[in-house]
Z-matrix of the N, CA and C atoms (Angstrom, degrees):
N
C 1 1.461
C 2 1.521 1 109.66
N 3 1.416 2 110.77 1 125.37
C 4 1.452 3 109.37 2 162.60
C 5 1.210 4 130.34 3 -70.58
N 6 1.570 5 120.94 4 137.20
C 7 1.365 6 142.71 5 -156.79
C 8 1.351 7 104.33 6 -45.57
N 9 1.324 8 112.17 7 -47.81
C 10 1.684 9 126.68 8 -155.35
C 11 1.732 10 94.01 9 -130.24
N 12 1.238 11 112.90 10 105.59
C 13 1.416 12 131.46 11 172.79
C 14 1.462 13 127.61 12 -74.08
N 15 1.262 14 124.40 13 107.74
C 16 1.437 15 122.76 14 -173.61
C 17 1.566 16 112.56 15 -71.78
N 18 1.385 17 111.73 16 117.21
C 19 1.455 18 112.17 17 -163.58
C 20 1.876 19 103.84 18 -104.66
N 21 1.094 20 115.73 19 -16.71
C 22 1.874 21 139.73 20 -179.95
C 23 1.251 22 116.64 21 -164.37
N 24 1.182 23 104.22 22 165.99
C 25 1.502 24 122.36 23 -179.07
C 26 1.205 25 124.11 24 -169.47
N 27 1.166 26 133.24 25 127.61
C 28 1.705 27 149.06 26 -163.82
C 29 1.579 28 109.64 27 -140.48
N 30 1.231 29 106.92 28 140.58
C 31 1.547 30 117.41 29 -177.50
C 32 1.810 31 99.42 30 -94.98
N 33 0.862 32 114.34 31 120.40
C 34 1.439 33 113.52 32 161.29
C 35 1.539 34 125.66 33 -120.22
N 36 1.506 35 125.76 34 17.35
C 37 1.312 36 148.55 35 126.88
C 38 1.132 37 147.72 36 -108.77
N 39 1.268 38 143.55 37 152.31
C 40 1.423 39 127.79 38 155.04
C 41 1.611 40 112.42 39 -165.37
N 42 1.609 41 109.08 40 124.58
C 43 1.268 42 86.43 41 136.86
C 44 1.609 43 112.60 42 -162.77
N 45 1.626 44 117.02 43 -122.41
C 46 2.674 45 81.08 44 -164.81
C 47 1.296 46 83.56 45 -75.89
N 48 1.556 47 152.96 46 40.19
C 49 1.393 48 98.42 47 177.66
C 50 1.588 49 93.56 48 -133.76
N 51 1.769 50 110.16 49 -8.56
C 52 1.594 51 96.66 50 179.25
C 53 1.779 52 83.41 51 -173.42
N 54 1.263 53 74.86 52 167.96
C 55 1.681 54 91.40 53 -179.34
C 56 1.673 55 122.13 54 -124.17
N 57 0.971 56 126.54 55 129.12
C 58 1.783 57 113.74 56 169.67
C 59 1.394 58 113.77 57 -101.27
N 60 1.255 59 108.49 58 148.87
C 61 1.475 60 117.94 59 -172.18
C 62 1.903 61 111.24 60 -142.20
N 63 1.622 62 116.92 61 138.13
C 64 1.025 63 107.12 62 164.76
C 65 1.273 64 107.93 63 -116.53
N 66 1.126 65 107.94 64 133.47
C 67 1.788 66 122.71 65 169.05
C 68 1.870 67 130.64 66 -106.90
N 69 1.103 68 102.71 67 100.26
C 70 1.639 69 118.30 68 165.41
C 71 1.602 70 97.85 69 -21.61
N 72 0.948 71 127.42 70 149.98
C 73 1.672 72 112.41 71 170.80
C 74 1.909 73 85.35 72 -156.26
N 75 1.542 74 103.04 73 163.58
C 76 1.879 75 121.91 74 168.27
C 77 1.425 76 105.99 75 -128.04
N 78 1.125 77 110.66 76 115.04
C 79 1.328 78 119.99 77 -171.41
C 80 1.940 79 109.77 78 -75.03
N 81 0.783 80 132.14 79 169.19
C 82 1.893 81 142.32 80 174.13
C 83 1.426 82 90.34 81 -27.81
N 84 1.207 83 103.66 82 -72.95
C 85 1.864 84 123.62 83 -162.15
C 86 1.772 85 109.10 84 -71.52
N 87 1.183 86 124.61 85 7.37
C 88 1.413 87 136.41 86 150.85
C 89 1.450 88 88.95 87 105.43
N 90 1.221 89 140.28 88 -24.50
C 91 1.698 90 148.49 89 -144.29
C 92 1.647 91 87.48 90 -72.34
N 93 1.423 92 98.67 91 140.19
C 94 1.456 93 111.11 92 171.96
C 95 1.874 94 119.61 93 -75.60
N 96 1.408 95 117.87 94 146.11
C 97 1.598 96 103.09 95 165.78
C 98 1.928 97 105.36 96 -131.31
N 99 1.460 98 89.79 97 -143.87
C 100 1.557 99 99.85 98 159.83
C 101 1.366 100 89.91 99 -164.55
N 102 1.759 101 91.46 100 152.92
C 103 1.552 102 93.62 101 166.90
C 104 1.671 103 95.77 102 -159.47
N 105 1.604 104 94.31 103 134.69
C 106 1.744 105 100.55 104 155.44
C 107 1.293 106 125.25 105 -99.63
N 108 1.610 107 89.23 106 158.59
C 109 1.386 108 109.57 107 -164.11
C 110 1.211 109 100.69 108 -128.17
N 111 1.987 110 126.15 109 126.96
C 112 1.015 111 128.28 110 154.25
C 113 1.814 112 113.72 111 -81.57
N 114 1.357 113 78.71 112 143.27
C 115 2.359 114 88.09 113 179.81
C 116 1.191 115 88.95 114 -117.67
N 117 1.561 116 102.57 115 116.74
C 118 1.573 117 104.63 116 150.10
C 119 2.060 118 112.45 117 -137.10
N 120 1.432 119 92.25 118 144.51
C 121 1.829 120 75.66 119 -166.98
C 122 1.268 121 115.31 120 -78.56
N 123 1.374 122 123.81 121 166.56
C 124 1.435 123 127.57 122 -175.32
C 125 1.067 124 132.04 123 -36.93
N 126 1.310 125 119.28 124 147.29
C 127 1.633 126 111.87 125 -170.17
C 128 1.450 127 104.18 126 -122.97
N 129 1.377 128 117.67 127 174.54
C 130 1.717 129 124.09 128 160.27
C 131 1.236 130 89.02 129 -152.10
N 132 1.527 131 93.02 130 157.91
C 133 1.630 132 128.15 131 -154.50
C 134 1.447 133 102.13 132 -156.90
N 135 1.519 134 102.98 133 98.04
C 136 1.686 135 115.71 134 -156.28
C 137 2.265 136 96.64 135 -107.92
N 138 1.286 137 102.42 136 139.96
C 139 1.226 138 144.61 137 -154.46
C 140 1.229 139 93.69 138 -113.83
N 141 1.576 140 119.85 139 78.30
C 142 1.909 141 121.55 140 -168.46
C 143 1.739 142 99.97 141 -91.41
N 144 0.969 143 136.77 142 113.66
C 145 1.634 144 146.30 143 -171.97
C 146 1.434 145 102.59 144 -106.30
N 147 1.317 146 121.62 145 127.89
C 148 1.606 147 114.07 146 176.80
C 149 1.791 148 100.17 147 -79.26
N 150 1.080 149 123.02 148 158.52
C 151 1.627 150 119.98 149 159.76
C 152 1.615 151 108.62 150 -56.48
N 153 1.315 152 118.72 151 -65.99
C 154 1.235 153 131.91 152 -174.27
C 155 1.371 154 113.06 153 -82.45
N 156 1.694 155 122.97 154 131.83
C 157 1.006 156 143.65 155 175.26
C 158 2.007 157 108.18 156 54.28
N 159 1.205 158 122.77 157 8.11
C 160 1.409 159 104.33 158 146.07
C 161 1.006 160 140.31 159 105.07
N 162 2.081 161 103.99 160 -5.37
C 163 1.456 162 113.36 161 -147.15
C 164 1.702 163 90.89 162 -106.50
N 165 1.131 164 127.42 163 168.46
C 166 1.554 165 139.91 164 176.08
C 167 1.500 166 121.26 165 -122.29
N 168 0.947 167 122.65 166 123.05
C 169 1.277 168 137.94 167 -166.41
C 170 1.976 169 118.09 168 -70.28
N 171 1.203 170 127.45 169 95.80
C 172 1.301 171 134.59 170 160.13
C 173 1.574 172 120.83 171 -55.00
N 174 1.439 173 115.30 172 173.71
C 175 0.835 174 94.94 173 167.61
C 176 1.891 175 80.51 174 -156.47
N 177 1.460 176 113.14 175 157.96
C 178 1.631 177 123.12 176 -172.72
C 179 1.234 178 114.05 177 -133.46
N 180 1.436 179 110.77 178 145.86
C 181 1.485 180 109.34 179 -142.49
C 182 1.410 181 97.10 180 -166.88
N 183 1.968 182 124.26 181 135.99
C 184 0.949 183 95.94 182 142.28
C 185 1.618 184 131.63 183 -100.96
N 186 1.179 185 107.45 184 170.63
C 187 1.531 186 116.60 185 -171.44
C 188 1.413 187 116.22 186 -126.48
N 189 1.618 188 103.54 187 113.71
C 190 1.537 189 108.13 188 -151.36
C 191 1.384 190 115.48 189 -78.47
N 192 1.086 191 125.61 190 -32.43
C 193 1.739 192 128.19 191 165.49
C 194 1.385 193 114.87 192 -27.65
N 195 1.951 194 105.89 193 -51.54
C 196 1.603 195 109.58 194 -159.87
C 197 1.523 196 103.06 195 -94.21
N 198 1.261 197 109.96 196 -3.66
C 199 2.021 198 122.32 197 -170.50
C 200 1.643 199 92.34 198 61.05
N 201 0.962 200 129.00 199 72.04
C 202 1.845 201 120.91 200 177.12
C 203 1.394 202 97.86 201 -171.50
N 204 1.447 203 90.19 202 145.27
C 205 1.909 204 104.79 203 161.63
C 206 1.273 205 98.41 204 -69.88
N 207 1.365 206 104.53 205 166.50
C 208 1.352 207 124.25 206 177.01
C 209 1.772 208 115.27 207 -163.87
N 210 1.963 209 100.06 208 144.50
C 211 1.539 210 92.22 209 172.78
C 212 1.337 211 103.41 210 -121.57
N 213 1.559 212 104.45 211 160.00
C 214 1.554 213 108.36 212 -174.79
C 215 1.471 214 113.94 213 -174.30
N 216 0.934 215 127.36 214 176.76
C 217 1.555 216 119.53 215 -179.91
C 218 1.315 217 103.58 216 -101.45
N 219 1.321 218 107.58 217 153.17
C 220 1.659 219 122.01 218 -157.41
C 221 1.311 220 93.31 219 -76.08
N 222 1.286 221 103.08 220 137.41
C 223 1.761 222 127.99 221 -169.19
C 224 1.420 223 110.29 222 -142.47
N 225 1.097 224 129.57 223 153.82
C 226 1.659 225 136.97 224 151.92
C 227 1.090 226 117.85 225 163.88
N 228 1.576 227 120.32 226 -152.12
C 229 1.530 228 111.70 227 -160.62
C 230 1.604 229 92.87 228 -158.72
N 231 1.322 230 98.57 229 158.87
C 232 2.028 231 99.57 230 179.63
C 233 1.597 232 102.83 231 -81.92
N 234 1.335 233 126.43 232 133.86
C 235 1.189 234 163.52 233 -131.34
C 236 1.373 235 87.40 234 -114.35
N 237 1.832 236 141.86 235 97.42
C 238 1.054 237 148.44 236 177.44
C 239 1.386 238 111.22 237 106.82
N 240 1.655 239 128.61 238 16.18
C 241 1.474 240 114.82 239 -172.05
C 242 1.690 241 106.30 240 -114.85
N 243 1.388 242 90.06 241 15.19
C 244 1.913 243 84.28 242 169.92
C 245 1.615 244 133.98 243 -46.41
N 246 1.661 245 97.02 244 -27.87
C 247 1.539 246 98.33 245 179.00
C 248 1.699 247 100.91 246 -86.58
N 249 1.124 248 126.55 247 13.81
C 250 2.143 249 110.88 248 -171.12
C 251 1.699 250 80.99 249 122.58
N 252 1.710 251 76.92 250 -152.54
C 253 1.928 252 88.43 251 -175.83
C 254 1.216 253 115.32 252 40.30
N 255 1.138 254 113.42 253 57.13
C 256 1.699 255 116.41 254 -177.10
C 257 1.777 256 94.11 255 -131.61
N 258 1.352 257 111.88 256 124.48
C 259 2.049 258 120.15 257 -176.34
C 260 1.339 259 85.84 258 -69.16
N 261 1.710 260 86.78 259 158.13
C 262 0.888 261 124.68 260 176.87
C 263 1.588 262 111.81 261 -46.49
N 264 1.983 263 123.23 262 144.74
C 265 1.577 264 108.55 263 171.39
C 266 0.864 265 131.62 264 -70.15
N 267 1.503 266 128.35 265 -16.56
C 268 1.988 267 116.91 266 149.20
C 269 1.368 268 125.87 267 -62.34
N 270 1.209 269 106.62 268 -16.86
C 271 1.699 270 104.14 269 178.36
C 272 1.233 271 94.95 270 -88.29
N 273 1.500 272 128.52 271 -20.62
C 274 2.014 273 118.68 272 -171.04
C 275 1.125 274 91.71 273 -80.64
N 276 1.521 275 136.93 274 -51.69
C 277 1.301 276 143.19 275 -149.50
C 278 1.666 277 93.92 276 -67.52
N 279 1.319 278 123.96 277 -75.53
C 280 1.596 279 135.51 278 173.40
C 281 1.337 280 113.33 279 -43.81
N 282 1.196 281 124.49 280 -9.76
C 283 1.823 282 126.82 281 152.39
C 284 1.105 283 102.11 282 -59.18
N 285 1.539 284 86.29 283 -98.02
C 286 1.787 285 121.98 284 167.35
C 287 1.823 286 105.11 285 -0.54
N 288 1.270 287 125.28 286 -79.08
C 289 1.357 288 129.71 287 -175.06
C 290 1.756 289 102.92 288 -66.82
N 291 0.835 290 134.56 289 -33.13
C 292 1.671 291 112.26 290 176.36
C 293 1.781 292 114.64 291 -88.52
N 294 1.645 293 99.64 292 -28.30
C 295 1.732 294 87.01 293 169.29
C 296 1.509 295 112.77 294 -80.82
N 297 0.869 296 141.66 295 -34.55
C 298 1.189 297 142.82 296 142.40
C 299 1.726 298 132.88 297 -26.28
N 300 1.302 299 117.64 298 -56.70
C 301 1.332 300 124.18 299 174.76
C 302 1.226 301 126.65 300 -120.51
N 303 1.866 302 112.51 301 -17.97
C 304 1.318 303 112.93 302 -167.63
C 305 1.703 304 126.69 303 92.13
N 306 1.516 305 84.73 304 -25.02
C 307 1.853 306 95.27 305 162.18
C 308 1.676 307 122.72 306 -38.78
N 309 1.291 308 102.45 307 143.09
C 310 1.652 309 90.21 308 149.35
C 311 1.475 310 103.64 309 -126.12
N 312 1.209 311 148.06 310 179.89
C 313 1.409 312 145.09 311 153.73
C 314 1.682 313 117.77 312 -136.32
N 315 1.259 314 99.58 313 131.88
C 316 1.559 315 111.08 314 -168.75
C 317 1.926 316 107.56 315 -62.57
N 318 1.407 317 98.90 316 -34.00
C 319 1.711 318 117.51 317 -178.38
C 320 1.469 319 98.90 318 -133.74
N 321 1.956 320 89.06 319 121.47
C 322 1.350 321 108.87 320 160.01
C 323 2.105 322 113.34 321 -106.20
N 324 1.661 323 116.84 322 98.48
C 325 1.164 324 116.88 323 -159.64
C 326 1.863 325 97.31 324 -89.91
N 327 0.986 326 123.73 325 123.06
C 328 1.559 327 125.50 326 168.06
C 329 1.556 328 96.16 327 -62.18
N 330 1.746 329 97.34 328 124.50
C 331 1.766 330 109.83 329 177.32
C 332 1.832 331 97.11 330 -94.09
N 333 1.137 332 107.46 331 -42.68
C 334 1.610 333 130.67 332 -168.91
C 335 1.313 334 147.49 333 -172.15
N 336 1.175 335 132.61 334 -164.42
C 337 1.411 336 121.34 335 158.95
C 338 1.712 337 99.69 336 -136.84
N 339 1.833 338 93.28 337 149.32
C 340 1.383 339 98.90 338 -176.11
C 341 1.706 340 107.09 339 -125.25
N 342 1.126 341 114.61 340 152.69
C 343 1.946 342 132.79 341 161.25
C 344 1.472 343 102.16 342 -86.96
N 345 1.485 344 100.44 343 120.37
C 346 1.503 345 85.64 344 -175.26
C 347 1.710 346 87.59 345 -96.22
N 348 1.436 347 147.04 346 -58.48
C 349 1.498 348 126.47 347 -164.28
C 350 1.697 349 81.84 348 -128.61
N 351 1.356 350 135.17 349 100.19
C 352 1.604 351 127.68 350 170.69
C 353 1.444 352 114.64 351 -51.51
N 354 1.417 353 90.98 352 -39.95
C 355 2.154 354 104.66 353 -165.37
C 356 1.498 355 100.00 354 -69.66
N 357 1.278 356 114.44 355 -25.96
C 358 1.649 357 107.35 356 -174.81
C 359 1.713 358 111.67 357 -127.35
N 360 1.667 359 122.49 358 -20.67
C 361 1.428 360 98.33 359 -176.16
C 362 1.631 361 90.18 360 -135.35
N 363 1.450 362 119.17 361 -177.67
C 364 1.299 363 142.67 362 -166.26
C 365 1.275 364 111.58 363 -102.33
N 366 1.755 365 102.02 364 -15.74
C 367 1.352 366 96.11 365 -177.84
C 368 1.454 367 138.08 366 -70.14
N 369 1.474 368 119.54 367 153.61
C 370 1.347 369 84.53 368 -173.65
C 371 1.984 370 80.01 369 -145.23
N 372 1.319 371 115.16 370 178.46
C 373 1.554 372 108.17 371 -179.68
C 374 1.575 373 116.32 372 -145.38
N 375 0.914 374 109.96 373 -149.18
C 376 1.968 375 118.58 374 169.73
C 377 1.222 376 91.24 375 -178.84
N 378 2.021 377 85.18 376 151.25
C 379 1.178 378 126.72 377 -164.72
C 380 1.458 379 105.07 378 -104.68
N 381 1.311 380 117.86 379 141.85
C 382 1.832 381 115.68 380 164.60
C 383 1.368 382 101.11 381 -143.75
N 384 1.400 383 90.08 382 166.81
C 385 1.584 384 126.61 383 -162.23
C 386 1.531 385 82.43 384 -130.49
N 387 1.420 386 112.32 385 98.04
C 388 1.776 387 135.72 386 153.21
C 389 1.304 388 121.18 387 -81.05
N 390 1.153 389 126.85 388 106.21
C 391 1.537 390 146.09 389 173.21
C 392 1.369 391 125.21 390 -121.85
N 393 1.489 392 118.23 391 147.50
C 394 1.556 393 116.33 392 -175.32
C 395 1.597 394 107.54 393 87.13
N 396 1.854 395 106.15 394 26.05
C 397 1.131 396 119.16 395 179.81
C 398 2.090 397 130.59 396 -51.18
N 399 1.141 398 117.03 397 116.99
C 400 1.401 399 105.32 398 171.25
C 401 1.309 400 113.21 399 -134.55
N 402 1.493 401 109.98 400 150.12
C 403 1.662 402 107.32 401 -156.18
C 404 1.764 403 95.78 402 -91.53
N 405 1.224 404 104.47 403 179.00
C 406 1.832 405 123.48 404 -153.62
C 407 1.323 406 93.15 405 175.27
N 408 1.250 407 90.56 406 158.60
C 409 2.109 408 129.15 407 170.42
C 410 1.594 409 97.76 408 -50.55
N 411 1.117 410 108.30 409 143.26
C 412 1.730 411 109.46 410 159.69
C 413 1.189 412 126.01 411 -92.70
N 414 1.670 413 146.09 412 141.28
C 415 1.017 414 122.12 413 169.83
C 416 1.401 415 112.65 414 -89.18
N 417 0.628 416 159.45 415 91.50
C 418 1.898 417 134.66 416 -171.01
C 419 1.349 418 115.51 417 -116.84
N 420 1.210 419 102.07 418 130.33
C 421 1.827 420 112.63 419 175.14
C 422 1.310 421 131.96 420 -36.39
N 423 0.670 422 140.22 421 143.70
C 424 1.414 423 154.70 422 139.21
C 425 2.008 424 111.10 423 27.90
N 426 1.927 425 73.36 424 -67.48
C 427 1.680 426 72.78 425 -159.85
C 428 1.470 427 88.97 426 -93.21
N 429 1.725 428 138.89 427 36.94
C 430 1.126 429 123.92 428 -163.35
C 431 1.655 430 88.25 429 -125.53
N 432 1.290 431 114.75 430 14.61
C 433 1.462 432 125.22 431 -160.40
C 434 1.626 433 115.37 432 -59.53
N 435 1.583 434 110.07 433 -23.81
C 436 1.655 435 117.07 434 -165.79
C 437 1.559 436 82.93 435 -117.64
N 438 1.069 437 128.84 436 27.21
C 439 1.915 438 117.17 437 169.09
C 440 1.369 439 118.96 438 -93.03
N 441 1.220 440 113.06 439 156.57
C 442 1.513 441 103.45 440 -158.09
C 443 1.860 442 83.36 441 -150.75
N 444 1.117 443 114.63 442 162.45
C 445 1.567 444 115.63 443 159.30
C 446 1.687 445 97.21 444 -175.46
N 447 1.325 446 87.55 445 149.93
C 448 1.567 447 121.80 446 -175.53
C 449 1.715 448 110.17 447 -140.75
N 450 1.289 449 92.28 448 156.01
C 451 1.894 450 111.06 449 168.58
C 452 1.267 451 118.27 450 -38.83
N 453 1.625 452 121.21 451 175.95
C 454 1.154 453 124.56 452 -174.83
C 455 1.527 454 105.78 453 162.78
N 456 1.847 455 107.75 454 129.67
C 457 1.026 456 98.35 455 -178.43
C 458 1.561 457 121.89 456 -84.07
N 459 1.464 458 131.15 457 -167.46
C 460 1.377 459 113.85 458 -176.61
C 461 1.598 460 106.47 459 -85.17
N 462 1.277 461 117.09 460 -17.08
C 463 1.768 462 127.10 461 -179.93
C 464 1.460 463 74.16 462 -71.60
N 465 1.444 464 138.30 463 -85.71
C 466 1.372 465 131.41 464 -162.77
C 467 1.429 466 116.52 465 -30.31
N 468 0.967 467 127.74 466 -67.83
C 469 1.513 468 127.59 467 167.12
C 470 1.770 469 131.58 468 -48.26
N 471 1.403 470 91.53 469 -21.00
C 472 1.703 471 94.69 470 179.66
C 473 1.472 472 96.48 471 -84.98
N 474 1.771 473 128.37 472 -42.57
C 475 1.055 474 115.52 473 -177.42
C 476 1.409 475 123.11 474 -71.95
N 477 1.638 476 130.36 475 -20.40
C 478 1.223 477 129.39 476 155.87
C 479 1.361 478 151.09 477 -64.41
N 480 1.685 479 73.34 478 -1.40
C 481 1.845 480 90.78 479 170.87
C 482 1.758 481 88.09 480 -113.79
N 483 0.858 482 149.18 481 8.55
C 484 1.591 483 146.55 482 156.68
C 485 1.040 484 112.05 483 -68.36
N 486 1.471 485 111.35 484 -52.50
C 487 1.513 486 123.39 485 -171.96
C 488 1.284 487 122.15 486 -83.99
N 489 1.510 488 115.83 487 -4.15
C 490 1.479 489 114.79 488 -169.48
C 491 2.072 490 118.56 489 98.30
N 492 1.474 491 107.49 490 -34.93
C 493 0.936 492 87.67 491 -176.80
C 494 1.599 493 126.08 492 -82.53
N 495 1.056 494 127.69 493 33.49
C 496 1.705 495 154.43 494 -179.60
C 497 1.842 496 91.79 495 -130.64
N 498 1.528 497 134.11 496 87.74
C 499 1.461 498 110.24 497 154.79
C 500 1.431 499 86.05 498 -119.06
N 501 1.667 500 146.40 499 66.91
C 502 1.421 501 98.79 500 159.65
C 503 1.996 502 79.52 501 -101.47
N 504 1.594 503 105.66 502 176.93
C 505 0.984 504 108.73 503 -161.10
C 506 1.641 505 104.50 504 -97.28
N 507 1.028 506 127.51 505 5.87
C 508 1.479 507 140.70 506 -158.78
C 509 1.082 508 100.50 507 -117.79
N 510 1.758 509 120.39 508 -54.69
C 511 1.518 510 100.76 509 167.58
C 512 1.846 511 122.96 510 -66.46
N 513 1.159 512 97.61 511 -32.76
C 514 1.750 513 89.55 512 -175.10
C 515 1.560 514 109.54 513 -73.42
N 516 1.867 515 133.70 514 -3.62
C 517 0.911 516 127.44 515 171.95
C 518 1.397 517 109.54 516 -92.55
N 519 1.645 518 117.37 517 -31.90
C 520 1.053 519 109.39 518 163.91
C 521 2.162 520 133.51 519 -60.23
N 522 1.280 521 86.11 520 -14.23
C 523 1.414 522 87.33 521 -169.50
C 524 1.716 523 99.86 522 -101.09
N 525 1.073 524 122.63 523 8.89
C 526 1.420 525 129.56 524 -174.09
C 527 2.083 526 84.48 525 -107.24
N 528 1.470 527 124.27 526 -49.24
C 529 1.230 528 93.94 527 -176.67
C 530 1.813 529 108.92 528 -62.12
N 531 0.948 530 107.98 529 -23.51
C 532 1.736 531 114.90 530 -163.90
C 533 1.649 532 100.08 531 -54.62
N 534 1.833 533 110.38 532 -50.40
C 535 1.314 534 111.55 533 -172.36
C 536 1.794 535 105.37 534 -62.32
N 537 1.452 536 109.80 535 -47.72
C 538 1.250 537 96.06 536 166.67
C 539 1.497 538 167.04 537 -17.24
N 540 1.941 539 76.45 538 -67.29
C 541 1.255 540 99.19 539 179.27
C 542 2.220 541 101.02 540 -83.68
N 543 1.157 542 104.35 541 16.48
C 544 1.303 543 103.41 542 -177.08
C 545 1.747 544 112.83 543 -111.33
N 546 1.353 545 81.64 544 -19.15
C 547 1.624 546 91.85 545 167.69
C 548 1.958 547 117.55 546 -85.39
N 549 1.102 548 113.70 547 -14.62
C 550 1.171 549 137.79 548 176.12
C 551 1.650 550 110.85 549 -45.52
């Protein structure tokens, strides 16, 4: 039995890319609360590695919530899969990295799985390690219109998350399993 019991639930957002929800909830001790819940469907957040010489592919963007550019490794989610019907995460990830950069990758390696906010959304994603890289056209969305991404070595990337210019939190967790799984 779960700790915190869902007693109702009402949508008070929606649209393709996430949903809000408030839920009645009974806590252990019977006491009533509320709590919202953001729905957004799964994501992957692909880790593009050249074969030769080493470097990994960013991608820069702005991101309108925070009013700021931002760099990070290409991430997202299919646009209408809140109810299920959401592909498989090598097929999101192998989107994801060619509309985004134009990549293709011969190997999509599962690094992990990530929580992107537990206390507030449902979402949750996976990480890959893309290899057997070859470059291509990008497709990119709409709102992906001013994105740009370029190379980078891994000293480059460790120091841009030192300095601040790396804060989203998905890429720097993703690139912490990468060191990991490299120490392995």
């Amino acid at each position: 039995m779960d700790p915190i019991e869902r007693v109702s639930s009402r949508q008070v957002y929606r649209n393709a890319w996430m949903a809000v929800r408030e839920d009645d909830i009974r806590r252990p001790d019977g006491s009533l609360g509320i709590y919202g819940v953001v729905d957004k469907p799964t994501f992957a957040l692909v880790i593009a590695r050249e074969d030769e010489g080493g470097r990994y592919r960013l991608v820069e963007q702005f991101r309108y919530p925070i009013g700021l550019r931002r760099w990070e490794f290409p991430q997202g989610t299919a646009p209408g899969t809140l109810d299920g019907d959401e592909p498989p995460p090598a097929d999101l990830a192998a989107d994801e990295l060619r509309e985004e950069t134009g990549l293709r990758a011969e190997s999509m390696q599962v690094l992990g799985q990530l929580d992107v906010a537990p206390g507030m959304s449902s979402q949750r994603g996976w990480v890959f390690l893309a290899t057997g890289i070859t470059e291509g056209e990008h497709e990119r969305e709409l709102e992906e219109q001013d994105m740009h991404s370029e190379w980078f070595t891994g000293d480059q990337i460790d120091q841009m998350i030192v300095d601040g210019t790396i804060t989203d939190a998905q890429s720097i967790a993703g690139w912490m399993q990468l060191r990991l799984a490299e120490r392995r």
